[in-house]
N, C-alpha and C positions, 0 to 999 in steps of 0.2 A: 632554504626552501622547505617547504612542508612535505609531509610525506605524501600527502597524495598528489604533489607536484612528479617528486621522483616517482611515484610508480606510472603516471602520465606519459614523463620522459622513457624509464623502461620499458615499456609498452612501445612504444615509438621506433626508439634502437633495435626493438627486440623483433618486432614482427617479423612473420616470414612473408618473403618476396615470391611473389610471380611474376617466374620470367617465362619467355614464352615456349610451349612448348618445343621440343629438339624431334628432329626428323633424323629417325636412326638406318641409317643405310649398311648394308653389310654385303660380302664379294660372295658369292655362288660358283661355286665349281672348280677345278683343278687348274682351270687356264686364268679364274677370277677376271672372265670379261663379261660378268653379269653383274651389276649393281641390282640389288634389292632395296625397296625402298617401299615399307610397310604402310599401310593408312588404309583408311573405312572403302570400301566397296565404292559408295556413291560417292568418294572424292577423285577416287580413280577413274571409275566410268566418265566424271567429268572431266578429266585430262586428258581421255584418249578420245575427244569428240574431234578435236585438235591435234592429234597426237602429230602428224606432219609439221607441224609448224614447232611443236616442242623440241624435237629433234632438230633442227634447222637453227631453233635458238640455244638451245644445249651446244651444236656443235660454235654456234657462233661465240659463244661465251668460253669454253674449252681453245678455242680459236685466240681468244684477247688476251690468257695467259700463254701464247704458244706451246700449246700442247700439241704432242702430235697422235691424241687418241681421237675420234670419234664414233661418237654415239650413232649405233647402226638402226634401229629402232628401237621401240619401247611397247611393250605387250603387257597386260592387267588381266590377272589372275583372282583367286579370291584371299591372297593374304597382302595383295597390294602390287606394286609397279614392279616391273622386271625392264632393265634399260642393258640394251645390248652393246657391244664397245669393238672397237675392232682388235683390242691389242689391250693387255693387262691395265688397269686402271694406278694410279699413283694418288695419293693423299691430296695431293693438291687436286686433281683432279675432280675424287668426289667431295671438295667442297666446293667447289663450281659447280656440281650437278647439285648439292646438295642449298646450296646461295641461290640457284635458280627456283627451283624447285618452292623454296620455301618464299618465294616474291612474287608466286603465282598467286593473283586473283581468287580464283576459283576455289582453292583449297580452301577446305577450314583447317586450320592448326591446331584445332582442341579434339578433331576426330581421329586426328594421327593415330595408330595403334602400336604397340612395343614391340620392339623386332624380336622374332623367333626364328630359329634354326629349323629349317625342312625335315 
């Protein structure tokens, strides 16, 4: 092969990938039955238009891995989503909220913003 065939191929192998952005959730409080879940202001005003039916579907989803937590409501502040839980949250858990969450419509996934500590 020529050389500018391999640098063709390098370039190809080599690129970087986008994948999609990740929605970083983190626990709130001593009892950690607060899921935080960071994103732009107007993604969140958009989810809590709905918010009754999110919780409904959050707990139905939490429901199909027989968990026995649910999501008591969910409140939007200005650093993003607060999802309230009746009983300590487990790993599987928040990747159900967090699987939900990321298969909503409405969001955009690019305005997700990086989770921070209060």
């Amino acid at each position: 092969m020529s050389s500018k065939k391999i640098k063709e191929v390098y370039k190809v192998i080599n690129k970087p990938r986008k994948d999609k952005p990740k929605i970083n959730m983190i626990f709130k409080g001593l009892s950690k039955r607060q899921v935080l879940v960071p994103m732009s202001q107007a993604d969140s005003t958009k989810l809590m238009v709905l918010s009754s039916k999110h919780v409904v579907n959050i707990n139905k989803t939490l429901n199909d891995i027989k968990s026995n937590t649910i999501a008591d409501f969910i409140w939007a502040n200005s650093r993003g989503l607060t999802i309230m839980t009746n009983k300590v949250t487990s790993i599987s858990d928040l990747n159900t909220i967090e699987k939900y969450i990321k298969n909503i419509d409405i969001i955009d996934l690019e305005d997700v913003l990086a989770s921070r500590l209060s």
